[in-house]
C-alpha positions in Angstrom: -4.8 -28.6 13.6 -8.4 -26.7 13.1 -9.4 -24.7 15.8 -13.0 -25.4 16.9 -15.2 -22.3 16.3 -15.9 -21.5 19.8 -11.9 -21.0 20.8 -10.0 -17.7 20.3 -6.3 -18.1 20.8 -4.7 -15.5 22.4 -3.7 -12.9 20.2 -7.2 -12.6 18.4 -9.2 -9.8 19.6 -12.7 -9.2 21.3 -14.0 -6.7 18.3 -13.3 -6.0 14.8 -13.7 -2.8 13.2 -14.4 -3.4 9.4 -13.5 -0.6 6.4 -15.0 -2.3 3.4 -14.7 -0.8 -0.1 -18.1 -2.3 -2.0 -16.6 -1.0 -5.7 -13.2 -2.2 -5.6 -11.7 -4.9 -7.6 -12.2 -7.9 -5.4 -14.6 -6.6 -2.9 -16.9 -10.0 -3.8 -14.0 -11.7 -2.0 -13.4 -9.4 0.8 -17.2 -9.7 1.5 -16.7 -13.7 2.2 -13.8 -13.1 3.8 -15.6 -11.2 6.6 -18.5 -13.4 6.1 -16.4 -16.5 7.7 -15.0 -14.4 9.9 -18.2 -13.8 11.7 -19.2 -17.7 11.3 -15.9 -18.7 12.8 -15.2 -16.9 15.7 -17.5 -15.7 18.5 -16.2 -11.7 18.1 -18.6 -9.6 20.8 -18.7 -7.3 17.9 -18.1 -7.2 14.4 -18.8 -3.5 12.8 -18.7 -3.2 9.1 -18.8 0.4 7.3 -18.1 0.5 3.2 -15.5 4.0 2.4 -17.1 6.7 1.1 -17.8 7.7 -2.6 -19.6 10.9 -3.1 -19.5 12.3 -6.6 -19.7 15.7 -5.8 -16.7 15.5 -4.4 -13.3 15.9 -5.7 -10.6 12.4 -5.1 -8.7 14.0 -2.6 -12.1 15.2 -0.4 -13.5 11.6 -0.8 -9.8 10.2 0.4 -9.8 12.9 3.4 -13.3 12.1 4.5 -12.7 8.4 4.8 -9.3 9.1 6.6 -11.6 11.3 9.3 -14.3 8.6 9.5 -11.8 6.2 10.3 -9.9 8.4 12.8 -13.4 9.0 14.6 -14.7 5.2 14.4 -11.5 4.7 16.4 -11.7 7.5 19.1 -15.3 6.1 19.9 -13.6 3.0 20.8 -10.2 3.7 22.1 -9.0 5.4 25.8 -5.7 7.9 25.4 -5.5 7.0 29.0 -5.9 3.4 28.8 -4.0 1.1 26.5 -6.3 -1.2 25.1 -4.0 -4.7 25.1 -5.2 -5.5 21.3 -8.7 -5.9 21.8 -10.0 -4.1 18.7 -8.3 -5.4 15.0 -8.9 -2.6 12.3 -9.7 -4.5 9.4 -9.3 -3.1 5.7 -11.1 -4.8 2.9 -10.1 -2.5 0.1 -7.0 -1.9 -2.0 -3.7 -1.1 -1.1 -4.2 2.8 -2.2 -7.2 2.9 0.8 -5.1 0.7 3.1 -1.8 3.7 2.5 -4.9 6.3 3.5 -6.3 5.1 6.4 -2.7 3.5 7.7 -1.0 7.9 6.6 -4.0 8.7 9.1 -3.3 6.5 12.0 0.3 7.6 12.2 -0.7 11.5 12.4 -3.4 10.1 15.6 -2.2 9.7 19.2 -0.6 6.6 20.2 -3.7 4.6 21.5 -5.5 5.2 17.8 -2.0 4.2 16.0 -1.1 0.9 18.4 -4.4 -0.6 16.9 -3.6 -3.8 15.1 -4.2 -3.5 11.2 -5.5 -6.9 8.9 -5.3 -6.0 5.8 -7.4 -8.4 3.3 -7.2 -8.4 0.2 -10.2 -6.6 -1.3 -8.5 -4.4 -4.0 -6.5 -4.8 -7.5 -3.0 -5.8 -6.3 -3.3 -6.4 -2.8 0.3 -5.9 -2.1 0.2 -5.6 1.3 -2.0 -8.7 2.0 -0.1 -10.6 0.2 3.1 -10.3 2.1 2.1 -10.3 5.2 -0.4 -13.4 4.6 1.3 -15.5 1.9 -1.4 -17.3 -0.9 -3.1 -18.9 1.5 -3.8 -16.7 4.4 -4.9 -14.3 2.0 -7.4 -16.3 0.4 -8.7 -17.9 3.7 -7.7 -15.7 6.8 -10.1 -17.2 9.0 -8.5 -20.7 8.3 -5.1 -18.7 9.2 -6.4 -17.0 12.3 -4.7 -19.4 14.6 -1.6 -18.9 13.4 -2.4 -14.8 13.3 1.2 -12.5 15.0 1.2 -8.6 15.4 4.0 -7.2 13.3 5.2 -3.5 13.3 5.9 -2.6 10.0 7.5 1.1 8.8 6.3 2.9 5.8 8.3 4.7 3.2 8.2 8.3 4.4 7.7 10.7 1.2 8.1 14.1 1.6 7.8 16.6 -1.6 8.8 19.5 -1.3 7.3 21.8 -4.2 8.4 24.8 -6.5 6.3 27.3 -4.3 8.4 26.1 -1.0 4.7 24.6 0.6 5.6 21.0 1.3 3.3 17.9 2.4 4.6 14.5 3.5 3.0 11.0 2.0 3.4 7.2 3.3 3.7 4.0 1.4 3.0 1.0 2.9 4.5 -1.2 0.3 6.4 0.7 -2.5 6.7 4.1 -4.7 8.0 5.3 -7.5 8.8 8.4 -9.8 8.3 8.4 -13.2 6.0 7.2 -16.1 6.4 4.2 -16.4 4.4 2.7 -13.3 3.0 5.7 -12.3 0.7 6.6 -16.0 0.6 2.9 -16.0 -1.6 2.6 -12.7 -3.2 5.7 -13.2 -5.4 4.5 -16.6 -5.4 1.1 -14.8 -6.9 2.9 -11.5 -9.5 4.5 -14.5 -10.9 1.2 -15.9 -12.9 0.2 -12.4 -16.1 -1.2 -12.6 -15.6 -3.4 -15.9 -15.8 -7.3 -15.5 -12.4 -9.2 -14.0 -11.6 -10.3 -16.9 -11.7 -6.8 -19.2 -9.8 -5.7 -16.2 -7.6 -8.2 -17.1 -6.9 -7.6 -20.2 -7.0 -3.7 -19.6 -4.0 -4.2 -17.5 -1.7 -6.3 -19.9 -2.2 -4.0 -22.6 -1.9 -0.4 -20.7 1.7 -2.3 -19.5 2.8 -3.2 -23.0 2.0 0.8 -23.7 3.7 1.6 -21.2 6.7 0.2 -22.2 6.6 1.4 -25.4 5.9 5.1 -24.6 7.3 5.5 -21.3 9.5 8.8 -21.6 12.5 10.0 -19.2 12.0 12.3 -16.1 15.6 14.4 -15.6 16.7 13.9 -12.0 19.2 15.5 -10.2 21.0 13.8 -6.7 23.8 15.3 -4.6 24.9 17.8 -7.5 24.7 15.2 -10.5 21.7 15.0 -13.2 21.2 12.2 -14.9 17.8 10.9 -16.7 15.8 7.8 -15.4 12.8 5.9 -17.2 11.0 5.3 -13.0 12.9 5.3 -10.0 11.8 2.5 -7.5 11.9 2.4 -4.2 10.3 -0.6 -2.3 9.6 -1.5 1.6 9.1 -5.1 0.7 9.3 -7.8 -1.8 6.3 -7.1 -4.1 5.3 -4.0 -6.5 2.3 -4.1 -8.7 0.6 -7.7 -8.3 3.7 -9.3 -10.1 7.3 -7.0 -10.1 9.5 -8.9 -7.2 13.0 -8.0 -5.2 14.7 -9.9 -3.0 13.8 -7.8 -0.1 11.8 -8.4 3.3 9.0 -6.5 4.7 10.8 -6.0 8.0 14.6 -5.6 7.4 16.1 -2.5 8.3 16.3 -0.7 5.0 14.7 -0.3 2.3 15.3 -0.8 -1.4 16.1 1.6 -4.5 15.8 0.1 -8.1 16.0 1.9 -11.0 14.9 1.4 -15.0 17.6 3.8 -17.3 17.4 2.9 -20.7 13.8 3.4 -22.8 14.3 1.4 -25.6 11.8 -1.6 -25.8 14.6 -4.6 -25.7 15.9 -2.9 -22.1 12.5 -2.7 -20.6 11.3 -5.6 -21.4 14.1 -6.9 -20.2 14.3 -4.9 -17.0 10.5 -6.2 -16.5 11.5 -9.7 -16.7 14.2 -9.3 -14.0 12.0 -7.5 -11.8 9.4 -10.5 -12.1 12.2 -12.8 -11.2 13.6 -10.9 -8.4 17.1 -10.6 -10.7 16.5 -7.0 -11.9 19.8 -5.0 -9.5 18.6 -3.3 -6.3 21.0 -1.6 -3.8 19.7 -1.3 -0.3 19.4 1.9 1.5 21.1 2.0 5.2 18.9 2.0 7.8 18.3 5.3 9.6 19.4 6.9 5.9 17.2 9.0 3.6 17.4 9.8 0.2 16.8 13.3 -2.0 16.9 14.1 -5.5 14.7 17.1 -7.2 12.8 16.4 -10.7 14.3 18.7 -13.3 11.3 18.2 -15.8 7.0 17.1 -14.6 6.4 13.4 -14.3 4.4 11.0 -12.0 4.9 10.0 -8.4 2.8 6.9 -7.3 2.8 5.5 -4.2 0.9 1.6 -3.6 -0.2 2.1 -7.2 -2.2 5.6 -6.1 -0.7 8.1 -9.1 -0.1 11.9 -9.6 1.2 14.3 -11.2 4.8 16.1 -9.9 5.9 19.2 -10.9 9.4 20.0 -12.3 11.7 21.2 -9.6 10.2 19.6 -6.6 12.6 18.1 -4.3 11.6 14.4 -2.8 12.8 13.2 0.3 12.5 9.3 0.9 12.9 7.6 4.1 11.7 4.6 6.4 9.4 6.1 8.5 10.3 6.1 12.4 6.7 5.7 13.1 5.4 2.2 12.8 2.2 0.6 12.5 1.0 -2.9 13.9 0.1 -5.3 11.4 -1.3 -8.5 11.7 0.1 -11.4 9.8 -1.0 -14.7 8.6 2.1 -16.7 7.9 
């Protein structure tokens, strides 16, 4: 049944708080997205603000300075002292790389800022996280789906590296991560090809994964006392890695998922690729409340929802579900 445009159902909120990447792969969509959201539904306020991209800075500054802007757009409208019973949705039309910043920001806020509900559209590349927690069509046409709209908490992956000089820093993953070449350099010169028409994108990504494939080399790894080498080691919060790689694995169950891709040679990857596409490729789930730690032996990649770079050799990497969780809405 269509809801009439001038009826919210409960969950919905009074105002909508709207990050919007303008360069991103998609954002043409994400605009119209938000567009029918405004015609639809009778918010008191709908704010939109595009991330930041200043050249002068470095990646990292630009990610930190959209991560503060976010974390101050919310103070402005939040009360420590006052819950705010869901009135204001955080919505994120970009990719899933800006939804892992701003969502790592809100679980180092206070509690108010991080019990903010998150809708993610999709408005990036892969739009991983959209598309699990809206299905094919809530994520093409959320405001179609609002009625049917819940408030989820969902647990990132919890990365912490720990590097050669002893300094360590601690990452989030909304969706999935990995370590290694293979997805990591793969995203990485993916992530570099921006700004080209959909359909050189396109093509830009089928044949940087057929590269891959072919010259993906091993990263040594060593876990509880025993070395061994590994092509990417996978660990996923959810069914869906990449646009396309699937496991037979829920956003919400109480573990997460550790995959792994051994052997280099072209007839194994490919066929490792197939399997993961199919949901066949063998996973082995990791016990809820569990962790685990390994230490690179040689420099490879770490990327986490398709953001890549470099890791040293002999940093040690701690993975865990987060015990922090963050409220996501979903339109399925």
């Amino acid at each position: 049944m269509e809801l009439a445009p001038d009826i919210l159902p409960p969950p919905l909120p009074d105002e909508l708080l709207v990050i919007r990447n303008p360069v991103s792969a998609n954002s043409h969509r994400a605009h119209r997205q938000i567009t029918d959201l405004q015609e639809r539904f009778p918010f008191s306020s709908i704010d939109v603000y595009p991330t930041l991209h200043d050249d002068e800075l470095s990646s990292s500054e630009n990610h930190q300075a959209n991560q503060q802007r976010v974390l101050d757009l919310l103070q402005e409208r939040t009360n420590p002292n006052q819950p705010q019973a869901r009135r204001l949705w955080l919505v994120i039309a970009t990719g899933d790389g800006t939804i892992r910043d701003i969502g790592e920001a809100l679980l180092g806020a206070d509690e108010a800022i991080r019990d903010v509900p998150i809708l993610p559209l999709a408005g990036g590349n892969g739009n991983d996280l959209s598309s699990m927690v809206h299905g094919f069509w809530g994520k093409r046409r959320p405001a179609q789906q609002m009625g049917q709209a819940c408030i989820k908490p969902v647990h990132p992956l919890e990365w912490t590296f720990q590097q050669p000089d002893g300094s360590t820093k601690t990452r989030y993953a909304q969706s999935y991560g990995s370590v290694g070449e293979l997805v990591a350099k793969t995203a990485k010169e993916i992530d570099d090809v921006r700004g080209h028409s959909k359909l050189v994108h396109l093509v830009h990504e089928k044949v940087l994964g057929a590269k891959a494939l072919v010259t993906a080399t091993r990263t040594t790894v060593e876990e509880r006392g025993s070395k061994h080498e590994t092509v990417e080691l996978i660990f996923s919060n959810g069914p869906r890695m990449a646009k396309f790689l699937r496991w037979d694995q829920k956003l919400h169950d109480p573990q997460f998922m550790r995959t792994e891709v051994i052997q280099n040679d072209r007839l194994h990857l490919a066929a490792s690729g197939i399997k993961m596409m199919l949901a066949k490729h063998r996973s082995t789930p990791v016990p809820d409340g569990n962790m685990v730690r390994f230490q690179t032996l040689t420099d490879t990649w770490v990327q986490l929802d398709g953001e890549a770079t470099p890791l040293a050799a002999h940093s040690t990497v701690t993975v865990r579900r987060s015990p922090l969780s963050l409220n996501i809405v979903h339109l399925k």
